[in-house]
C-alpha positions as CSV (number, residue, x, y, z in Angstrom):
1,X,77.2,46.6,13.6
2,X,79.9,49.2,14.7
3,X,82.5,50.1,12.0
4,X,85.0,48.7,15.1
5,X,83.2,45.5,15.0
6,X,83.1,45.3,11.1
7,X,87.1,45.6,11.1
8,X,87.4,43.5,13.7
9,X,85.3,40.6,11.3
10,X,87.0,41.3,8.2
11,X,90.8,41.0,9.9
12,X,89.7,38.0,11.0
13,X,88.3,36.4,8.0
14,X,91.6,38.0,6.6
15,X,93.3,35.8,9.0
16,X,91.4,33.0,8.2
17,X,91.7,32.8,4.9
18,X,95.5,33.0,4.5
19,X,95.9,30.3,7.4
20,X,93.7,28.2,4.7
21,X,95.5,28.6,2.3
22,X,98.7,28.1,4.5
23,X,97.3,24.6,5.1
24,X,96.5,23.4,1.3
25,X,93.2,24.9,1.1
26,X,91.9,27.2,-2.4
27,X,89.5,30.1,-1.5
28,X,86.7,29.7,-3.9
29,X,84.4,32.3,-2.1
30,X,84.4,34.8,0.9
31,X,81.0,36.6,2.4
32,X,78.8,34.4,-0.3
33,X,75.3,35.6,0.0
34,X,72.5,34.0,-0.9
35,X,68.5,34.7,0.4
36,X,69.4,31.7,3.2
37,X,72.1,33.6,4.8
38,X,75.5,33.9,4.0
39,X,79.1,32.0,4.6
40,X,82.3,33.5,5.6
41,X,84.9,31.4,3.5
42,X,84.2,29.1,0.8
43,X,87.2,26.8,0.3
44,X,88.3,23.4,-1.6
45,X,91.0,21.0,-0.6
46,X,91.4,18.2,-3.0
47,X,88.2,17.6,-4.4
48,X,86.5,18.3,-0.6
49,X,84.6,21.8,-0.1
50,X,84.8,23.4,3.1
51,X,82.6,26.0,4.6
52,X,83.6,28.4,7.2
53,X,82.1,30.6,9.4
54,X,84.5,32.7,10.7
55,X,84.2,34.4,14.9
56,X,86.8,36.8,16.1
57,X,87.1,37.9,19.5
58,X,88.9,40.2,21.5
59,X,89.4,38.7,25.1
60,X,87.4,36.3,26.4
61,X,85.0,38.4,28.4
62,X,82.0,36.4,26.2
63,X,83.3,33.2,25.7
64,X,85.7,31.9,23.2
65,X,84.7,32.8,19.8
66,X,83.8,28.9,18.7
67,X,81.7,28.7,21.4
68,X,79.3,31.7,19.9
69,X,77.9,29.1,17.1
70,X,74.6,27.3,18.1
71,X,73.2,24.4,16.6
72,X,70.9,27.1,14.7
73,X,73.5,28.5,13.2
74,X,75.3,25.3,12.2
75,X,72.1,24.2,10.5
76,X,71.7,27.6,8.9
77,X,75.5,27.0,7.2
78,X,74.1,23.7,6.1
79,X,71.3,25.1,3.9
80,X,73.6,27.7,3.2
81,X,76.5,25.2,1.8
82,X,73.6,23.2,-0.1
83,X,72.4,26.2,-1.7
84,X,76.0,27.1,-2.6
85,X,76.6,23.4,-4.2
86,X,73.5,24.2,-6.0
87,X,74.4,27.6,-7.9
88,X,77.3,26.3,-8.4
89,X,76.4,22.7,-9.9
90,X,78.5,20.8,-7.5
91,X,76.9,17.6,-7.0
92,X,78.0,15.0,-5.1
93,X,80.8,16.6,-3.6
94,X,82.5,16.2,-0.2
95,X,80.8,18.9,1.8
96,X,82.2,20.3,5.4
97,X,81.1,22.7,7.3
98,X,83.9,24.4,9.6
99,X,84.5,27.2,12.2
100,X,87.4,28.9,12.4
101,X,87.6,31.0,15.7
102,X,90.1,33.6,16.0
103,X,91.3,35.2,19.3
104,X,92.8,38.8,19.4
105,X,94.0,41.0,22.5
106,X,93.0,44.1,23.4
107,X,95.6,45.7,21.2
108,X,94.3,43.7,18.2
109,X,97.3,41.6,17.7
110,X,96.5,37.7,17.0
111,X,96.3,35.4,20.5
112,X,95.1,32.5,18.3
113,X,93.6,31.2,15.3
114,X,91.7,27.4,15.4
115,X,90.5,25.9,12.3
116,X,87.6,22.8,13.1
117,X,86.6,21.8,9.7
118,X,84.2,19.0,10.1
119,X,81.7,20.1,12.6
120,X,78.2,19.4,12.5
């Protein structure tokens, strides 16, 4: 991945998280890897956990950054979150995953930042 690309990601998650935390949320975790994969945000509001993967975009040219998650993917954050829950002893919790697609323009300021936390 281009070092453009990587800043482009990291703003974004950036983004992200303060626009959780804006809304109630607590960042537990960002980029938490595990052999699985790896999640973007970790984040708890109220005794719910939220998982987040996190798509920026510049421009529309390939879609809308939400769009860019498949069904492999969302089952990917799935055993991603369980394995999370696991490391970290949290059983029996209220688990979500969540996208949060953020839209910049060409001269990187922010178009748009949308937060779906219950997808599946």
């Amino acid at each position: 991945m281009s070092d453009a690309r990587q800043r482009l990601g990291r703003q974004g998650e950036s983004l992200v998280a303060q626009a959780l935390v804006q809304r109630g949320y607590e960042i537990a975790d960002r980029n938490w890897r595990c052999q699985i994969g790896e999640v973007d945000i970790v984040a708890r509001h109220g005794d719910a956990w939220a998982f987040f993967e996190v798509r920026t975009r510049r421009g529309r040219g390939f879609g809308a950054p939400e769009e860019s998650v498949t069904a492999a993917k969302r089952q990917r954050m799935m055993e991603v979150a369980q394995a999370y829950l696991a490391e970290h002893e949290l059983a029996d919790v209220d688990c979500r995953l969540g996208v949060a697609a953020v839209e910049m323009d060409a001269a990187g300021r922010l178009v748009r930042i949308e937060l779906y936390d219950s997808i599946t």
